[in-house]
C-alpha positions as CSV (number, residue, x, y, z in Angstrom):
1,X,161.4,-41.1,64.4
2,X,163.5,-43.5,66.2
3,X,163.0,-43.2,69.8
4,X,165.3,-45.1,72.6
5,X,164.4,-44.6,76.4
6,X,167.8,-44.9,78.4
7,X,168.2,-45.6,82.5
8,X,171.4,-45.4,83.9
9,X,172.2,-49.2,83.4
10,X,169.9,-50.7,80.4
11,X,167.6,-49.5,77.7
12,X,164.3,-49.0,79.1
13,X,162.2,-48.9,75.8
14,X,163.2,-48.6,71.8
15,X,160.6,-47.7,69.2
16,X,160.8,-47.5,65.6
17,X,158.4,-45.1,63.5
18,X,157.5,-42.9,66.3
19,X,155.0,-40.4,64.9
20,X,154.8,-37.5,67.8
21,X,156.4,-37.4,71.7
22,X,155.2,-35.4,74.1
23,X,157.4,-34.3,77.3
24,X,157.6,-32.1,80.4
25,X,160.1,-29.7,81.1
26,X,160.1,-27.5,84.3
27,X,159.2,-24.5,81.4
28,X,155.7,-26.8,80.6
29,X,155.1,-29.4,78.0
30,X,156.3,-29.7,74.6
31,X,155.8,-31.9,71.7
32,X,158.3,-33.1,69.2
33,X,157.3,-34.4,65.4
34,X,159.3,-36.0,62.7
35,X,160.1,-32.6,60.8
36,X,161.0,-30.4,64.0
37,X,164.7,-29.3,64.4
38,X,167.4,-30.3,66.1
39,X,166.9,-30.0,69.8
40,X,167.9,-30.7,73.3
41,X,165.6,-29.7,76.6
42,X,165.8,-30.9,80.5
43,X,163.1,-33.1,81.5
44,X,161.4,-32.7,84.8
45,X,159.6,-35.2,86.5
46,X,156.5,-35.8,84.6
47,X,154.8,-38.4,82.1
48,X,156.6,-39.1,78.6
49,X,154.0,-39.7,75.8
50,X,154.6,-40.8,72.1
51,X,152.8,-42.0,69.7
52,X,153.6,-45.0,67.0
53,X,152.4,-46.2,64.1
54,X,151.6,-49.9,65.4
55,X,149.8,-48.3,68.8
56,X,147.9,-46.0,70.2
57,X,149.5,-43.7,72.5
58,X,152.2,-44.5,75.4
59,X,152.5,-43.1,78.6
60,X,155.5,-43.3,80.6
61,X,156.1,-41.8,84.1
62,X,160.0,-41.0,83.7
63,X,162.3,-39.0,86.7
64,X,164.4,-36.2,85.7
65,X,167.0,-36.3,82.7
66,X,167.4,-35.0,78.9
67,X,166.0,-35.2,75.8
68,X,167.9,-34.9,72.8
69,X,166.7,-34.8,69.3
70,X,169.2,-35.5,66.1
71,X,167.5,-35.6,62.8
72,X,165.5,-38.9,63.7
73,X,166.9,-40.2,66.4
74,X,165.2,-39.1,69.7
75,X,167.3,-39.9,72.8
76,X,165.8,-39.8,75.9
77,X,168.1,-40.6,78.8
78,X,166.4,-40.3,82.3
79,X,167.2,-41.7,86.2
80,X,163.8,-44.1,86.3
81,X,160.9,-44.6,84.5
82,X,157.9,-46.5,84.9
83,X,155.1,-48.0,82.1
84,X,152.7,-50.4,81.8
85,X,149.9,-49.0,84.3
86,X,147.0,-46.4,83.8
87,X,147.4,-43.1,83.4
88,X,146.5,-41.6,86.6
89,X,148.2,-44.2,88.6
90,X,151.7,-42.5,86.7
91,X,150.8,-39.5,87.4
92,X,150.9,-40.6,91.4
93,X,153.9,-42.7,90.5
94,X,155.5,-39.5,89.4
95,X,154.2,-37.4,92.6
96,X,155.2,-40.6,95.3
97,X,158.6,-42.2,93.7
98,X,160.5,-39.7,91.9
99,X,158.9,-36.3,93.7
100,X,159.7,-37.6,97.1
101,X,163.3,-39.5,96.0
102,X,164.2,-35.7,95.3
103,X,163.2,-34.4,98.7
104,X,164.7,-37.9,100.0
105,X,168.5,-36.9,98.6
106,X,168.7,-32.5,99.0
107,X,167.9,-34.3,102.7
108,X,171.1,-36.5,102.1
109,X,172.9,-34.2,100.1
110,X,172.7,-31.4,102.9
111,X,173.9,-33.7,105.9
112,X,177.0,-35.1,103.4
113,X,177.6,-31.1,103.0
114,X,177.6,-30.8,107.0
115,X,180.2,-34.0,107.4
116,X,182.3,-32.3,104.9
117,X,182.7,-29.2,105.9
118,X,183.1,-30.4,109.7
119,X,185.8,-32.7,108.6
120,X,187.5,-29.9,106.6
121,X,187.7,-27.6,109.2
122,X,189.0,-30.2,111.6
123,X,191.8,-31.7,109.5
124,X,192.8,-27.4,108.9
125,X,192.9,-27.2,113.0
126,X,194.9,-30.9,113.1
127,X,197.0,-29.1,110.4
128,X,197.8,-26.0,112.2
129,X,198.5,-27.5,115.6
């Protein structure tokens, strides 16, 4: 399989003769090899894991996104990911960075919420006076 990691702004990782990939989704884990269907699934926060024929096997930490599989093309598009460090230290990555970003912005998202509808209901009282 053929399998390119994308962030929002570059390619974070491109592999050639991919053998297996593991991957979370908020349903569990599932694994993904060269002969499975076509397939897409939501990735939760969690640790990304393939396997190529060159090395042994990868572990990424990688934030929420979407995994798509056509024929051998495996597409991974995600928000962040992180490599090159021991296993367990992702797994912390995973719980500190992209657990806590989450928290971080439904804390943002719900004050933006509370200036909009503040300034809606304003401009419809400047609008009836």
């Amino acid at each position: 399989m053929h399998l390119k990691i994308l962030l929002p702004f570059r390619v974070f990782a491109e592999h050639e003769d991919v053998s297996r990939i593991i991957a979370e989704t908020s349903q569990g884990s599932f694994g993904i090899l060269p002969n499975r269907l076509d397939c897409a699934a939501a990735l939760a926060p969690g640790i990304l894991t393939y396997e190529t024929a060159s090395a042994d096997e990868v572990y990424l930490a990688i934030d929420q996104g979407v995994l798509v599989k056509i024929g051998s093309e495996v597409l991974v598009s995600v928000r962040n990911a992180i490599g090159g460090i021991e296993l367990d230290r992702l797994r912390e990555a995973v719980e500190h960075e992209f657990l806590e970003l989450d928290e971080h912005e439904k804390n943002v998202r719900s004050v933006m919420a509370k200036l909009e509808s503040g300034f809606v209901r304003r401009f419809m009282e400047y609008h009836r006076g």
